[in-house]
C-alpha positions as CSV (number, residue, x, y, z in Angstrom):
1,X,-43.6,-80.5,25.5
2,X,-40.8,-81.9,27.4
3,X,-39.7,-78.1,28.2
4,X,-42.9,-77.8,29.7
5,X,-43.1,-80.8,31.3
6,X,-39.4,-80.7,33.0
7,X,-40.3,-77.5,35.2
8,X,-43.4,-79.0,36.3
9,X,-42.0,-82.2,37.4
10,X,-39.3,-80.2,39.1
11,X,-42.0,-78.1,41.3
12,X,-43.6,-81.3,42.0
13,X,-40.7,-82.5,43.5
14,X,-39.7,-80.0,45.4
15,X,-43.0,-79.8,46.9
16,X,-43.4,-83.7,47.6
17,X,-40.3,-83.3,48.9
18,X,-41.0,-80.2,51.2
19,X,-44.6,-82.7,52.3
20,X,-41.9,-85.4,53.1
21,X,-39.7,-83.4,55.2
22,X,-42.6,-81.3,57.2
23,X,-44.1,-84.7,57.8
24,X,-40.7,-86.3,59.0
25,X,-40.1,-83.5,61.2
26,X,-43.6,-83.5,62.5
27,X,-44.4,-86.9,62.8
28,X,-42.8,-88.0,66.2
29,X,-44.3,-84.5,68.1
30,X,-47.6,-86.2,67.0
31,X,-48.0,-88.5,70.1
32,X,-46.4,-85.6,72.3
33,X,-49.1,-83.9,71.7
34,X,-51.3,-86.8,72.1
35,X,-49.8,-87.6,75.0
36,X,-50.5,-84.0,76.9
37,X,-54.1,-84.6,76.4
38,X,-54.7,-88.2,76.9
39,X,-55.7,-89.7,80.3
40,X,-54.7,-93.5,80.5
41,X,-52.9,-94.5,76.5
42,X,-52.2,-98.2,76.2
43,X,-50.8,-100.4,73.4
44,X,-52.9,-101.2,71.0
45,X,-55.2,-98.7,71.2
46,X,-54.3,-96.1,68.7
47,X,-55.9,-93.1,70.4
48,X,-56.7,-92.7,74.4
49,X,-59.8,-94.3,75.9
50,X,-60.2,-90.5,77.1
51,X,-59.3,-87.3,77.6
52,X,-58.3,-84.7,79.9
53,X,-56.9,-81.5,80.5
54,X,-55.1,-82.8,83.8
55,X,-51.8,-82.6,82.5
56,X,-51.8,-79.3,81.5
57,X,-53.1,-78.0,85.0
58,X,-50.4,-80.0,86.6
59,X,-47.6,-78.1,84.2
60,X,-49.4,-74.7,84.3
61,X,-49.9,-74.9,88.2
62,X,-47.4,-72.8,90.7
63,X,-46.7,-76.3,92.4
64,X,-45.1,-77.6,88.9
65,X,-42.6,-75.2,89.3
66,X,-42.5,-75.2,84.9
67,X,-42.9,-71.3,85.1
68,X,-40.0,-70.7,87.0
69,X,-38.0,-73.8,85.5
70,X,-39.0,-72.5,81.6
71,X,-37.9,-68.7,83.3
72,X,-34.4,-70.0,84.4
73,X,-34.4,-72.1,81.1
74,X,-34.6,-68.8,79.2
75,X,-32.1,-66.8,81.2
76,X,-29.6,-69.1,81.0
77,X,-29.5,-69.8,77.5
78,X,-29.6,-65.9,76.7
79,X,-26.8,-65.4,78.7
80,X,-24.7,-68.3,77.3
81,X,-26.1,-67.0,73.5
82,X,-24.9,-63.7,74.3
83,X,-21.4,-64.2,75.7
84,X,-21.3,-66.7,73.1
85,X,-21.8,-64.0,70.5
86,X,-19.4,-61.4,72.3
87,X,-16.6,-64.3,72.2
88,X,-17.3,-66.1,68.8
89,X,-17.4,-63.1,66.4
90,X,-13.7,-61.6,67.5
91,X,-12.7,-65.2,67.6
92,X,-14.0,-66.5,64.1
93,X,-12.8,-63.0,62.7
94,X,-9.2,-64.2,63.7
95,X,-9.5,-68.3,62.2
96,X,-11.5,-66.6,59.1
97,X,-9.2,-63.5,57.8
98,X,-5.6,-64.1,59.4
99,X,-2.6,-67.3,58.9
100,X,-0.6,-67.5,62.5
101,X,1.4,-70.1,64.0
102,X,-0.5,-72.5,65.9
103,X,-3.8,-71.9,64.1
104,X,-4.5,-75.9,62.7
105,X,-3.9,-76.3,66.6
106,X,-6.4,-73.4,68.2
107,X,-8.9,-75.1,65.0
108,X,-8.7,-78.2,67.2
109,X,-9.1,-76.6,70.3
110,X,-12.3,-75.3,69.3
111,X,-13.6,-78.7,67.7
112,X,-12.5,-81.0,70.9
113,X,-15.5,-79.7,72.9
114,X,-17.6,-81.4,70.0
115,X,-15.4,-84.5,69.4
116,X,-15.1,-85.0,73.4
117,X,-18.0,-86.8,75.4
118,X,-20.1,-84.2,77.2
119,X,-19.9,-85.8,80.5
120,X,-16.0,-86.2,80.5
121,X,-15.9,-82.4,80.1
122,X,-18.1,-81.7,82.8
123,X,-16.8,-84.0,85.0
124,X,-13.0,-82.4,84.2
125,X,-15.0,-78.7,84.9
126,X,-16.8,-79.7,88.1
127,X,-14.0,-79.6,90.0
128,X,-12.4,-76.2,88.9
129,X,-15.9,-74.3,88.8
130,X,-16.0,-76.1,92.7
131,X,-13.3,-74.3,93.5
132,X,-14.4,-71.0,91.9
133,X,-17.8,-71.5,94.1
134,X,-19.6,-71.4,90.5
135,X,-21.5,-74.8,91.2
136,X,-25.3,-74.5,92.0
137,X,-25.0,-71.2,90.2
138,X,-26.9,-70.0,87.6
139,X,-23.7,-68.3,86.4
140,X,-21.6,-71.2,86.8
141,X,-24.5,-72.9,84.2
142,X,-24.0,-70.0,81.4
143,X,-20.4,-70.5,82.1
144,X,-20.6,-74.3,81.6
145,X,-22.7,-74.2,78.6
146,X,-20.0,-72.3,76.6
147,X,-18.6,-75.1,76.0
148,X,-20.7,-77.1,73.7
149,X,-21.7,-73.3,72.6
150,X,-19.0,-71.9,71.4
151,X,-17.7,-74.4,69.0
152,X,-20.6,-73.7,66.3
153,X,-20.5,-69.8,67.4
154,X,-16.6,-69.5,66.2
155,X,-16.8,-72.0,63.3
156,X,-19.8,-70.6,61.7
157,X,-18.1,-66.6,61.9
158,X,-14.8,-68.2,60.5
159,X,-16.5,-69.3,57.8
160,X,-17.9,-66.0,57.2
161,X,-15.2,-64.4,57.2
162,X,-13.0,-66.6,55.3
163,X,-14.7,-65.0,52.7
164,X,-15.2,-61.7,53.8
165,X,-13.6,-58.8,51.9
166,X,-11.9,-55.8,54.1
167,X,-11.2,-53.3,51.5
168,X,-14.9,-51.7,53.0
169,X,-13.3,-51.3,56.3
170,X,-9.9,-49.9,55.2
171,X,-11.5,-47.4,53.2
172,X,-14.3,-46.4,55.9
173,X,-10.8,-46.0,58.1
174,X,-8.8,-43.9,55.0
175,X,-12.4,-41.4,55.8
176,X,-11.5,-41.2,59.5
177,X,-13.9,-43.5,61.2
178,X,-13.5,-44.6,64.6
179,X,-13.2,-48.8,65.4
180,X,-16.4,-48.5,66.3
181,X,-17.6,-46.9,63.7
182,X,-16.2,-49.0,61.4
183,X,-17.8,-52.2,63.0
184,X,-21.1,-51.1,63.5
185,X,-22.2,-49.7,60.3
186,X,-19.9,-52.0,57.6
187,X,-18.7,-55.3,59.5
188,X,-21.7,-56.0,61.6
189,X,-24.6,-55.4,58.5
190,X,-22.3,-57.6,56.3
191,X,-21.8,-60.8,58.9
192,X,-25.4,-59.6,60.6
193,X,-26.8,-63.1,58.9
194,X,-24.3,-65.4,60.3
195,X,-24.3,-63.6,63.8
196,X,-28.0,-65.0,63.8
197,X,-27.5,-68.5,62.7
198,X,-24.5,-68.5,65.0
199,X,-26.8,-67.2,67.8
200,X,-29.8,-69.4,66.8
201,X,-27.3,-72.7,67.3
202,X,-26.3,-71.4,70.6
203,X,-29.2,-70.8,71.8
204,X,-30.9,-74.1,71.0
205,X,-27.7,-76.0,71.7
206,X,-27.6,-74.5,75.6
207,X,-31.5,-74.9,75.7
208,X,-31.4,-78.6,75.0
209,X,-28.3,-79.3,77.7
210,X,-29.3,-81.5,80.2
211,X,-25.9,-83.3,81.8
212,X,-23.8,-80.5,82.1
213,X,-27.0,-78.5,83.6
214,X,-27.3,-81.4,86.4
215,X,-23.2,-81.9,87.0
216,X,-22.8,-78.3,87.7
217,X,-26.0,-76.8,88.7
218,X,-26.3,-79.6,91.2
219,X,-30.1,-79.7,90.9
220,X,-30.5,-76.7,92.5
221,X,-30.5,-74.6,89.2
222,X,-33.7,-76.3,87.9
223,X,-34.2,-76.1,83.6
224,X,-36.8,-77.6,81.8
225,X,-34.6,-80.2,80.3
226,X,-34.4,-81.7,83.6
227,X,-37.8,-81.1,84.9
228,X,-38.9,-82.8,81.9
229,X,-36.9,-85.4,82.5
230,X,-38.3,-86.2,86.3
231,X,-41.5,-86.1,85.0
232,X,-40.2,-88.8,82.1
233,X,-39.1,-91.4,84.7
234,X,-41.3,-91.0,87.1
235,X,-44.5,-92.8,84.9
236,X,-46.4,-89.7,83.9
237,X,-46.3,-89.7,80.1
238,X,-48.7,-87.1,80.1
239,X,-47.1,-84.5,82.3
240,X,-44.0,-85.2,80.4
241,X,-46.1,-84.7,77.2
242,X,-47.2,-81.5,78.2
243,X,-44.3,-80.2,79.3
244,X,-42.5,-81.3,76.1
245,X,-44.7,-79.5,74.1
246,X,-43.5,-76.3,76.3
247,X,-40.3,-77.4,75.9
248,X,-40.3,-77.5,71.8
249,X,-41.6,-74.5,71.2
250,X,-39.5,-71.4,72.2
251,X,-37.1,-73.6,69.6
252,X,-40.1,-73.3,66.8
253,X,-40.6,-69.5,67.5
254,X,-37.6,-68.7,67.3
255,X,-37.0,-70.8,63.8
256,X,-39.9,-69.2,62.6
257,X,-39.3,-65.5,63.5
258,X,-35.8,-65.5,62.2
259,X,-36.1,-67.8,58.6
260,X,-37.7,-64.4,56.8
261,X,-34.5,-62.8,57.8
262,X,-32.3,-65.7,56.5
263,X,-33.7,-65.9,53.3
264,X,-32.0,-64.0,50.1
265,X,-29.5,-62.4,52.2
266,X,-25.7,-62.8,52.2
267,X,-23.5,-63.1,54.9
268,X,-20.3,-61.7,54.3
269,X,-18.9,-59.5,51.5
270,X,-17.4,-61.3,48.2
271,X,-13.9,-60.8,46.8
272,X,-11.9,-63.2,49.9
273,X,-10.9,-62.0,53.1
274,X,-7.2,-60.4,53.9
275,X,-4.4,-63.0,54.5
């Protein structure tokens, strides 16, 4: 019986478990939501007197100027994923497979934009990307949010390929294939899973930015993070609802669309990587 028993116990866990995390996660986008629709919510009522659809006119009008905020939003965040991706992968390939002098200190360099207050490295950038004429540029904003990017682009692919085994690519070399060749049909399908987590952080991370956004975009390159935030401290809890909602869910797509292609599949090839 206890066989029996033990297995079932275990599943209910897992799924009480599973309930108590959805609900955690869910529970404070609960009054977002609430707030998007509600006309007038005050303490201690525990729903609005009424409702409206006000809010979401407001957010969905030209005026709003969400469309072309959540458009820039978008653009800037795929370009900082992208050269994110183009930089990280080479760069975790290095930390991951190869011992060099100096490494322990490049390791560091790549963690200080972490360990570092956000706004002590934008205020150290503003004035180079000044003189470069990058500020109020959208390009000087993808260029900016490398820097909290990167970190979890390069450490994610040198953890990869820390364990990633080369004997595939010197023998699809000993058959005369090209560089190329050899990346795109044995490295990339092996670290494809960790390219997309990588990408997923970095996309998420420069979607949420908001001070580095405002230091070097100078208010004139105008994201959702900061719209949301005017909206916030202006009083209107129910625009900022609204547009909060907007602003969570390119994040939940995204999480949704690529978990079926993280599941059951390994990153990396086994046997260690080349020292």
């Amino acid at each position: 019986m206890s066989g029996v028993r033990d297995p079932l116990i275990l599943r209910l866990g897992v799924a009480v478990g599973g309930a108590v995390l959805i609900l955690w996660l869910i529970a404070p986008l609960v009054p977002l939501a609430i707030w998007s629709f509600a006309r007038g919510w005050r303490f201690p009522a525990l729903l609005p007197n009424e409702w409206s659809l006000q809010a979401w006119k407001v957010v969905f009008s030209v005026r709003a100027g969400v469309i072309d905020s959540l458009g820039v939003t978008l653009l800037v965040a795929a370009g900082a994923t992208v050269l994110a991706v183009l930089i990280g992968v080479p760069a975790g390939r290095a930390l991951g497979l190869y011992r060099f002098r100096g490494k322990t200190a490049v390791q560091m360099l790549v963690l200080a934009p972490i360990i570092v207050p956000g706004i002590a490295v934008a205020l150290g950038l503003h004035g180079v990307f000044l003189w470069l004429g990058l500020t109020n540029t959208i390009i000087g904003v993808v260029l900016v949010h490398l820097v909290p990017v990167l970190p979890y682009m390069i450490l994610i692919m040198a953890a990869i390929f820390a364990n990633y085994d080369t004997a595939h690519e010197e023998q699809a070399r000993s058959l005369g294939a090209a560089p190329l060749q050899v990346f795109w049909h044995i490295t990339l399908p092996a670290i494809a899973p960790a390219v997309l987590v990588g990408a997923l952080f970095a996309f998420l991370v420069s979607w949420g930015q908001y001070v580095l956004t405002l230091l070097i975009g100078g208010g004139r390159v105008l994201t959702l993070p900061l719209l949301l935030f005017n909206f916030a401290t202006s009083g209107r809890n129910d625009i900022a609802g609204a547009l909060g909602v907007v602003y969570i869910l390119p994040g939940l797509v995204i999480l949704i669309f690529t978990a079926r292609y993280l599941t059951g599949r390994n990153a990396g090839l086994p046997g260690g990587g080349r020292r």
